[in-house]
Residue frames as qw, qx, qy, qz and C-alpha x, y, z in Angstrom:
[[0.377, -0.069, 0.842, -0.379, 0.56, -11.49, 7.92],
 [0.177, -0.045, -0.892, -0.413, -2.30, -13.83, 7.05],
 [0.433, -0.520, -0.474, -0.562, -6.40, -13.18, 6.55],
 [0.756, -0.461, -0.441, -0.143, -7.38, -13.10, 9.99],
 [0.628, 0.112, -0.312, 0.704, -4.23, -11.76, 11.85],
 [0.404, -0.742, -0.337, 0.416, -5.60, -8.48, 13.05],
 [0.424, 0.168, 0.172, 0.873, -3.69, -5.90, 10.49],
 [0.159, -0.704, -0.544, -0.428, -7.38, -4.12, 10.12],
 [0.596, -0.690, -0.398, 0.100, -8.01, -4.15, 13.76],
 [0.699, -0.185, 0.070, 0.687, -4.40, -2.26, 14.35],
 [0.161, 0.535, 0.423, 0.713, -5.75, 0.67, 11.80],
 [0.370, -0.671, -0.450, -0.458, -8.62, 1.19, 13.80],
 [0.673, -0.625, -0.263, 0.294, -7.31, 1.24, 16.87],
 [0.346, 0.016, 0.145, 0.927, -4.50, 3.99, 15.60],
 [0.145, -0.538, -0.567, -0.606, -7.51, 5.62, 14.33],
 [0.255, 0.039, 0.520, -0.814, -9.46, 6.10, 17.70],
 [0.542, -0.023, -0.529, -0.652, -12.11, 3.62, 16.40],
 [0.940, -0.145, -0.294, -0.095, -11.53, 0.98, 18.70],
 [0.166, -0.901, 0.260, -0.303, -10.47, 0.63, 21.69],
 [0.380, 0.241, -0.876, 0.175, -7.68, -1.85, 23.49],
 [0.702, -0.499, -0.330, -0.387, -9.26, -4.40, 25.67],
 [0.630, -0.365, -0.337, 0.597, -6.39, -3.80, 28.34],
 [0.080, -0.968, -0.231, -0.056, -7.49, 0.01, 29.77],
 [0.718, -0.454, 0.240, 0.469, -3.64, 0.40, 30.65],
 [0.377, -0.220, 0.403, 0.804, -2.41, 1.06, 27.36],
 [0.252, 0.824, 0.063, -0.504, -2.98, 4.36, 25.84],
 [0.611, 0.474, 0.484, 0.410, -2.94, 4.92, 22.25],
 [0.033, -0.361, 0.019, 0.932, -0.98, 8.50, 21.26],
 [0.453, 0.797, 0.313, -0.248, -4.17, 10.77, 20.11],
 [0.323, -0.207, 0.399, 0.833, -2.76, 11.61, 16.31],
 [0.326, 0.565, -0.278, -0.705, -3.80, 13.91, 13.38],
 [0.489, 0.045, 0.866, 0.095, -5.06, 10.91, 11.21],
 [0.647, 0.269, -0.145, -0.699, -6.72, 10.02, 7.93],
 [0.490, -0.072, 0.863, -0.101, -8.08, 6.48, 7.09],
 [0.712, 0.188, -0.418, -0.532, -9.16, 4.32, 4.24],
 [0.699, -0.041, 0.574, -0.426, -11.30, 1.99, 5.77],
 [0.298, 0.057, 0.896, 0.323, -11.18, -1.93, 4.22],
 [0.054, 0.526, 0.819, 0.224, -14.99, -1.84, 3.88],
 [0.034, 0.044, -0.072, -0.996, -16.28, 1.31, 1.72],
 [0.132, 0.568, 0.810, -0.056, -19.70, 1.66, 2.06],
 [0.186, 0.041, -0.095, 0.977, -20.85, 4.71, 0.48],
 [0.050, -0.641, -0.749, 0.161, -23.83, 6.86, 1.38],
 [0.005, -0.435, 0.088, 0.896, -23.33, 10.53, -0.09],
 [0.481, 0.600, 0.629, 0.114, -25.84, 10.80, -2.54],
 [0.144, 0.902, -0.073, -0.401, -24.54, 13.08, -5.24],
 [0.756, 0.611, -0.206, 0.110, -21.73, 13.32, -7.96],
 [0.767, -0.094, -0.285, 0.567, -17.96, 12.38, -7.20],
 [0.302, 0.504, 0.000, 0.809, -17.41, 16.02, -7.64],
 [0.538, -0.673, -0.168, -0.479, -20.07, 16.87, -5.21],
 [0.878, -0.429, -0.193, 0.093, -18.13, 14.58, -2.66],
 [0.549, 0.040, -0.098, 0.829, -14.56, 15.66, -3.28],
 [0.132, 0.557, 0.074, 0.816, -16.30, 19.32, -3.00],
 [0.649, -0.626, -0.236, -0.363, -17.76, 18.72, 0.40],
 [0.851, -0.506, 0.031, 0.135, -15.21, 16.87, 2.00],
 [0.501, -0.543, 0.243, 0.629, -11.66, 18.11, 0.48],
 [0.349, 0.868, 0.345, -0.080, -12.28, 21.13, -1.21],
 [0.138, -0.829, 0.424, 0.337, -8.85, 22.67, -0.23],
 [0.395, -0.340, 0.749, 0.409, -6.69, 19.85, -1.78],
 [0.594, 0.289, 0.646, 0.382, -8.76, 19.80, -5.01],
 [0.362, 0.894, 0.256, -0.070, -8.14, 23.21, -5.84],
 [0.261, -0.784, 0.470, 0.309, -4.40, 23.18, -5.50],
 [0.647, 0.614, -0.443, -0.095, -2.65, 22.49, -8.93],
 [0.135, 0.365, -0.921, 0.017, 0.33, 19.73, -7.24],
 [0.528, 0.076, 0.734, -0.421, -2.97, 17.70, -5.76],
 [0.710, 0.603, -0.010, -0.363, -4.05, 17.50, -9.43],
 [0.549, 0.680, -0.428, -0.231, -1.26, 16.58, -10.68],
 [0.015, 0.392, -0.896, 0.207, 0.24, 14.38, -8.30],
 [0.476, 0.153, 0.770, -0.397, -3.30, 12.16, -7.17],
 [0.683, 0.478, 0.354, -0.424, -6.18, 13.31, -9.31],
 [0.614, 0.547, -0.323, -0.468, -5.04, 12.76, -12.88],
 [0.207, 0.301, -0.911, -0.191, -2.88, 9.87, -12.45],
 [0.157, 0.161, 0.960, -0.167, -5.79, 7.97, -10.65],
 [0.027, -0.336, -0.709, -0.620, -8.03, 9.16, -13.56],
 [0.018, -0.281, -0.700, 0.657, -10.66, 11.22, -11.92],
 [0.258, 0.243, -0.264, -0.897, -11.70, 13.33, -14.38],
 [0.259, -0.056, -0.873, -0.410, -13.61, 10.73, -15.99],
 [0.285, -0.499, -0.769, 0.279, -15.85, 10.10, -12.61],
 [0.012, 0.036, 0.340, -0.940, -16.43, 13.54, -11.31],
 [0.380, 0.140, 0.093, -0.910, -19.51, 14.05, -12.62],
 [0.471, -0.070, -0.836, -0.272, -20.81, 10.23, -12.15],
 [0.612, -0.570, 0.093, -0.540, -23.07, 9.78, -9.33],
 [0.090, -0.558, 0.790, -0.238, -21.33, 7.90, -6.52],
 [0.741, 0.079, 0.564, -0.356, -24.27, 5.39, -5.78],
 [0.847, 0.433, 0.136, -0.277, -23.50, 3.97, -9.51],
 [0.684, 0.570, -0.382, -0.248, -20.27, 3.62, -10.00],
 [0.834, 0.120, -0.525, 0.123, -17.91, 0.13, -10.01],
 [0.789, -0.587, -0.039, 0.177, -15.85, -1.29, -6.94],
 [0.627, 0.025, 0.099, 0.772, -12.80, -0.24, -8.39],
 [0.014, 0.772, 0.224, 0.595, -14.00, 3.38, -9.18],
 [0.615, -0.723, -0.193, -0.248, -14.97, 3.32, -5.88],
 [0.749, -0.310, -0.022, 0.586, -11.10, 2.04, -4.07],
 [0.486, 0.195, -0.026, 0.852, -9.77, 5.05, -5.97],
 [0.126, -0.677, -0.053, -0.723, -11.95, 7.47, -4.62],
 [0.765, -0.636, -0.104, -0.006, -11.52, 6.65, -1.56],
 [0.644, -0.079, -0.110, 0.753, -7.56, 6.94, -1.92],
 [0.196, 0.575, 0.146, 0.781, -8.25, 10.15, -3.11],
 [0.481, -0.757, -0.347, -0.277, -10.08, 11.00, -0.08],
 [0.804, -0.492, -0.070, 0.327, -7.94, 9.74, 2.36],
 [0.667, 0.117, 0.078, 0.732, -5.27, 11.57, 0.57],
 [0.021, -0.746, -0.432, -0.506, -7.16, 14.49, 0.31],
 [0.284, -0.883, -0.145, -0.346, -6.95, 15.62, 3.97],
 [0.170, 0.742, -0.493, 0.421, -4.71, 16.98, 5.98],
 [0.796, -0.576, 0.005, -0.185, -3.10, 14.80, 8.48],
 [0.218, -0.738, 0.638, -0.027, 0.43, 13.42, 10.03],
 [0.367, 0.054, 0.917, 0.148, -0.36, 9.46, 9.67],
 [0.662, 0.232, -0.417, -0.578, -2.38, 8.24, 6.35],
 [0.555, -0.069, 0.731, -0.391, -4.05, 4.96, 7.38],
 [0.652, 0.190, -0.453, -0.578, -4.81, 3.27, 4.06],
 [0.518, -0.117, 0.824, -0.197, -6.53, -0.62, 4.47],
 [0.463, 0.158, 0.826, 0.278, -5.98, -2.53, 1.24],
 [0.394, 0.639, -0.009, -0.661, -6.24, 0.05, -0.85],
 [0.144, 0.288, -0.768, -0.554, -5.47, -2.61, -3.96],
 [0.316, 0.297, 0.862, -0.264, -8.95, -4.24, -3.16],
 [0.474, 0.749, 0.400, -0.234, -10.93, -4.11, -6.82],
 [0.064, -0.734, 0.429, 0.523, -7.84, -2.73, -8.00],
 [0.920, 0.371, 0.000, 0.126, -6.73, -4.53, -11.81],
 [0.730, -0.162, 0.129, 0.651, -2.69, -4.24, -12.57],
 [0.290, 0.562, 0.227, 0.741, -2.47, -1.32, -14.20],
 [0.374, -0.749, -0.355, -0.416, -4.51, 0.31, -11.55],
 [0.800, -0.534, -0.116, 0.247, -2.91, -1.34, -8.64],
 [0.727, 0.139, 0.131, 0.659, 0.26, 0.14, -10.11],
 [0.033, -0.589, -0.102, -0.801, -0.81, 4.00, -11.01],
 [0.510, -0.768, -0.098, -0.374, -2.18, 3.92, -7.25],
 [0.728, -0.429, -0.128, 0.519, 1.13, 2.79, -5.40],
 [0.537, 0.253, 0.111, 0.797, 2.71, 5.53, -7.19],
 [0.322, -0.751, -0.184, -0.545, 0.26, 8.18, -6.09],
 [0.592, -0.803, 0.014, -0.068, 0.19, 7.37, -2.35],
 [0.787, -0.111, 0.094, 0.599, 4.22, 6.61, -2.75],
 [0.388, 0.444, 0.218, 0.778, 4.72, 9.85, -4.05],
 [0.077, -0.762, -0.194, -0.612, 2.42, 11.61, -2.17],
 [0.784, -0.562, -0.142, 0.223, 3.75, 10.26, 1.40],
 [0.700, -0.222, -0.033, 0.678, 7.34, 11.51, 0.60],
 [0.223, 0.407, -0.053, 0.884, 7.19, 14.76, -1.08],
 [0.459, -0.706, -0.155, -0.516, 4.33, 15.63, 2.23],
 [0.349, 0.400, -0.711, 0.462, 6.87, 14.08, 4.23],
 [0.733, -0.302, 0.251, -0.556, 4.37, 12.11, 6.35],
 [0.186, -0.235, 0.953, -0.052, 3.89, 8.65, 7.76],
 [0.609, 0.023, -0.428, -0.668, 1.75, 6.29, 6.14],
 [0.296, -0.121, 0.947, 0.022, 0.69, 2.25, 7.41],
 [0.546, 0.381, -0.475, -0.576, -0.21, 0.38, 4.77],
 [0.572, 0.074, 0.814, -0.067, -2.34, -3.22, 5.39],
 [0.438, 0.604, -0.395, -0.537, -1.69, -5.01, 2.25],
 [0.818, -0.140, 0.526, -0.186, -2.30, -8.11, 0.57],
 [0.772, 0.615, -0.055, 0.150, -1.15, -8.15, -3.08],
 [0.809, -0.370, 0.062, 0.453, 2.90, -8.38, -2.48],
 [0.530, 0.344, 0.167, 0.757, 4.40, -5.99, -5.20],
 [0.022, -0.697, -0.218, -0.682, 2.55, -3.30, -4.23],
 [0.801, -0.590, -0.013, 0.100, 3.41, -4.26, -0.36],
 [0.717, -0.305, 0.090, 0.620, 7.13, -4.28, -1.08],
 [0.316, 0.625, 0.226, 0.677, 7.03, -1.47, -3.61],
 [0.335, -0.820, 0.028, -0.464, 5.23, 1.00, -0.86],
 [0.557, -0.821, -0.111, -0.062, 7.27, 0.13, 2.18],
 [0.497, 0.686, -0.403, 0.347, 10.00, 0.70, 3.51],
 [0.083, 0.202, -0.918, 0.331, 9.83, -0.91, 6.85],
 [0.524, -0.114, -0.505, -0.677, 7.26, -3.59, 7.94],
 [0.526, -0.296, 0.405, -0.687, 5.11, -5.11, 10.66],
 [0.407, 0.051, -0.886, -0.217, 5.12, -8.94, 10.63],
 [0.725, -0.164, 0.204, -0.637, 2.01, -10.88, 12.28],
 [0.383, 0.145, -0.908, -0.087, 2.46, -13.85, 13.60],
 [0.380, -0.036, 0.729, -0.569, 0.79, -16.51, 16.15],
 [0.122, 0.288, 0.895, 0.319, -2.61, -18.08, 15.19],
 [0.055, -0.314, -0.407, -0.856, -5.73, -16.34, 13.30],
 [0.462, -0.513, -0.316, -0.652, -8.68, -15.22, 15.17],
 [0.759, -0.455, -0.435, 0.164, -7.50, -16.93, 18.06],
 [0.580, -0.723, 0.002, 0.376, -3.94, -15.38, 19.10],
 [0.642, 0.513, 0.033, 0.569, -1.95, -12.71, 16.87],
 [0.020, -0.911, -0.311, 0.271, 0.44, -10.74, 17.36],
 [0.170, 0.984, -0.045, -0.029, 2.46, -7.39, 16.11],
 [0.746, -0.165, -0.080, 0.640, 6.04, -7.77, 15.91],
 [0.187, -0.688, 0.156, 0.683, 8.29, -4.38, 16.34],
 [0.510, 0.851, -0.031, -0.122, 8.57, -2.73, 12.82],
 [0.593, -0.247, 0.575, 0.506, 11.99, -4.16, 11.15],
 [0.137, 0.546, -0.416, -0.714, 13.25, -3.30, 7.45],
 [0.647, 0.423, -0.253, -0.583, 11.87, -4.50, 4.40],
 [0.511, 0.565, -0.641, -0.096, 14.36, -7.40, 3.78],
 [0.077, 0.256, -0.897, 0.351, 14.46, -8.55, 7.37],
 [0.482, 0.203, 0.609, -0.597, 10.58, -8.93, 7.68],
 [0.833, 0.183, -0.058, -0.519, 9.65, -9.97, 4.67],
 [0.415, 0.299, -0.855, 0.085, 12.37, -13.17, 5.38],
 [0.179, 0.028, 0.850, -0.495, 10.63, -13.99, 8.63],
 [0.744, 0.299, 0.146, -0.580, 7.14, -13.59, 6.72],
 [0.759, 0.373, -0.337, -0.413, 8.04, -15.80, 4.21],
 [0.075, 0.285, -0.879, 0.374, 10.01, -18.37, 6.19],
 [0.471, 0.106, 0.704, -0.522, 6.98, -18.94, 8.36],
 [0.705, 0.455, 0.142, -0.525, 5.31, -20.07, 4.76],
 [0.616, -0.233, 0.637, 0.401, 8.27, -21.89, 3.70],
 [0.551, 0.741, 0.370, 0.103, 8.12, -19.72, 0.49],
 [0.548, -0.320, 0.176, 0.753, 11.06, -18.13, -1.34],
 [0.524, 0.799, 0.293, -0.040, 11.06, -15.52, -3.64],
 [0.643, -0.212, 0.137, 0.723, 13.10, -14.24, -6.34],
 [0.022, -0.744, -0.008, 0.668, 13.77, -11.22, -8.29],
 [0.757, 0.563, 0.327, 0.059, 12.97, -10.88, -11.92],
 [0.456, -0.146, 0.296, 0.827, 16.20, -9.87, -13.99],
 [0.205, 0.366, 0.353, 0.836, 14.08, -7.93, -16.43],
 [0.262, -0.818, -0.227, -0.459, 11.09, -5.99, -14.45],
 [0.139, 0.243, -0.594, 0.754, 13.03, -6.36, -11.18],
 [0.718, -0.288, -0.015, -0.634, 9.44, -7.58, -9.52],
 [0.451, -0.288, 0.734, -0.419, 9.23, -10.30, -6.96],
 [0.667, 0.107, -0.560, -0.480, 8.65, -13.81, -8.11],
 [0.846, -0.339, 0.236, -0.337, 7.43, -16.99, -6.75],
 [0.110, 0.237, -0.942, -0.213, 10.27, -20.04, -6.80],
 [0.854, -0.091, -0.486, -0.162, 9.00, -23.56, -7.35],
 [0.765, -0.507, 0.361, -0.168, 8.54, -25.65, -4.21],
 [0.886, -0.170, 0.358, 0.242, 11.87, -27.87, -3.90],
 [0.613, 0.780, -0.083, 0.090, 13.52, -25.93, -7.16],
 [0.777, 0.002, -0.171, 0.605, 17.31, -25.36, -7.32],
 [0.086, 0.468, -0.231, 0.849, 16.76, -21.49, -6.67],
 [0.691, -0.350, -0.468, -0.426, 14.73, -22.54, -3.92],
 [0.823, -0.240, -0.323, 0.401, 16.98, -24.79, -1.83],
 [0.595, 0.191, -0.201, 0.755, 19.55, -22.61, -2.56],
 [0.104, -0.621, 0.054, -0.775, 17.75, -19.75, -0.96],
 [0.738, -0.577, -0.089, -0.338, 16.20, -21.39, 1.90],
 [0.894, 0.233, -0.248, 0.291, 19.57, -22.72, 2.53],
 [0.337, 0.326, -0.164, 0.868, 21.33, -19.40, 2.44],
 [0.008, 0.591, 0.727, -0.351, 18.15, -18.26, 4.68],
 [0.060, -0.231, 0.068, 0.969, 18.00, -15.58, 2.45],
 [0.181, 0.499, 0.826, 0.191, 13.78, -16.53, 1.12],
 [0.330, 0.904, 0.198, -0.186, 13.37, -12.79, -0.11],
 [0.690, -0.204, 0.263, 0.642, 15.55, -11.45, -2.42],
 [0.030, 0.968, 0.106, -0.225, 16.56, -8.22, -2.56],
 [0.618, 0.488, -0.078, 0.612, 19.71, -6.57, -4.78],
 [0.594, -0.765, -0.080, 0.234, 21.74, -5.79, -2.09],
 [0.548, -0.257, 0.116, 0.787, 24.99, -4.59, -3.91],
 [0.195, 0.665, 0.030, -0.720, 25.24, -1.00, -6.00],
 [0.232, 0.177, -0.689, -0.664, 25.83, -2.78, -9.11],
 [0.002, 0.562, 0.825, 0.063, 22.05, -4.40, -8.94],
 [0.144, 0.810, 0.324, -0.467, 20.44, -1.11, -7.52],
 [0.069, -0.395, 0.423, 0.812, 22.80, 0.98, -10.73],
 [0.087, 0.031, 0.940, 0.329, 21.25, -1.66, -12.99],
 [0.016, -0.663, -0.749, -0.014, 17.81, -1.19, -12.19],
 [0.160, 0.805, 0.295, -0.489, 17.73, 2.54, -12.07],
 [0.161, -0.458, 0.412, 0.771, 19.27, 2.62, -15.38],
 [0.082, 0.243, 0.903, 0.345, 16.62, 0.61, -16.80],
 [0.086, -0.626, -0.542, 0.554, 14.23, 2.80, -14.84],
 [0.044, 0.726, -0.054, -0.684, 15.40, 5.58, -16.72],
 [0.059, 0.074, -0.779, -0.619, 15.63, 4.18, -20.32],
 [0.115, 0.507, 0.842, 0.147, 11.98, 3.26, -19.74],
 [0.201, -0.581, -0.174, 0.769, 11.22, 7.07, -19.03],
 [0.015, -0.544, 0.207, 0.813, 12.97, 8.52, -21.71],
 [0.259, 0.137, 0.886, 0.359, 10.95, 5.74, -24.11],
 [0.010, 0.688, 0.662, -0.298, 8.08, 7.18, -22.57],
 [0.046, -0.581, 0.085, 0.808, 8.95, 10.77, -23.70],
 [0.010, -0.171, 0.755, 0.633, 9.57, 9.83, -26.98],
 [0.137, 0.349, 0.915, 0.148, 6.55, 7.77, -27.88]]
């Protein structure tokens, strides 16, 4: 959805932060962790000090190391005092956190806030990785789109009007909600041939029409020869990687 829609508000209220303003409907009590939009911190100490206070277990286990803390560079911070260091420092320690403890849902809110590309990138992979091999549920309010369609795998469209009247649709698949999101914006997108990332057409273009036409204004590689294609490239970038 769009600024103002209530995605936040939806967190919190999963959470047990906030309550509905119809007493009637119960929220199921779950096993939760949350990254909150707005990080305010107030631990006065080193990062290390914080990860050692608050999830001690998961940073002594060797697959939490390998699977969170190195790729979202920690090492570097540990032993920076928290009150000093950047907004972006700050978003990843806070994934870490949130990852950090045990729970059934992960609650993450715009975790790409402060984030640069590179960053935004090494942290979908983390919480993508670390949702499936812990075989939990995540929800993920997101505003940067790649890293929205990358992480989900089914999604929650907001509609209606901002601050006034939104609401929730049911949860639908990737393909069929981000066509009704982007419909309501009369915006198409296609699919780069070489990174396979989401692009913006041009307003009025010939892929454009031709998409808004076909109503088809996301576009996803729906046969096996597109998906073959892209994980073979997938895997030639890999094995560059080795090499180098």
């Amino acid at each position: 959805g769009i600024n103002a829609e209530y995605m936040g508000t939806l967190i919190r209220m999963l959470a047990g932060i906030i309550k509905p303003d119809d007493e009637s409907i119960s929220v199921p009590e779950l096993h939760i962790s949350i990254k909150p939009q707005t990080i305010s911190p107030k631990f006065q100490g080193t990062v290390r000090a914080l990860f050692q206070t608050k999830i001690r277990d998961a940073l002594g286990h060797p697959q939490f190391s390998t699977d969170v803390l190195k790729p979202l560079k920690m090492e570097a911070l540990m032993d920076q005092e928290l009150q000093n260091i950047s907004g972006g420092e700050l978003q990843r320690v806070a994934i870490v956190l949130a990852l950090g403890k045990p729970a059934d849902v992960y609650l993450l809110d715009e975790p790409s806030a402060f984030l640069d590309c590179e960053q935004r990138l090494a942290a979908s992979k983390v919480m993508k990785r670390f949702i499936l091999h812990a075989k939990k549920t995540a929800f993920v309010v997101e505003h940067d789109f790649i890293m929205a369609t990358y992480l989900a795998d089914r999604v929650i469209v907001y509609d209606g009007i901002p601050s006034v009247d939104a609401r929730a649709n049911s949860p639908q698949t990737l393909l069929s909600g981000m066509n009704k999101f982007l419909q309501s914006l009369e915006i198409t997108f296609r699919r780069d041939p070489d990174n396979y990332r989401p692009r913006i057409n041009k307003g009025d273009s010939v892929k454009d029409k031709e998409q808004k036409v076909s109503g088809n204004y996301f576009y996803m590689d729906q046969d096996d020869d597109g998906t073959k294609k892209r994980k073979a490239k997938e895997k030639e970038e890999a094995a560059a990687l080795q090499q180098s």
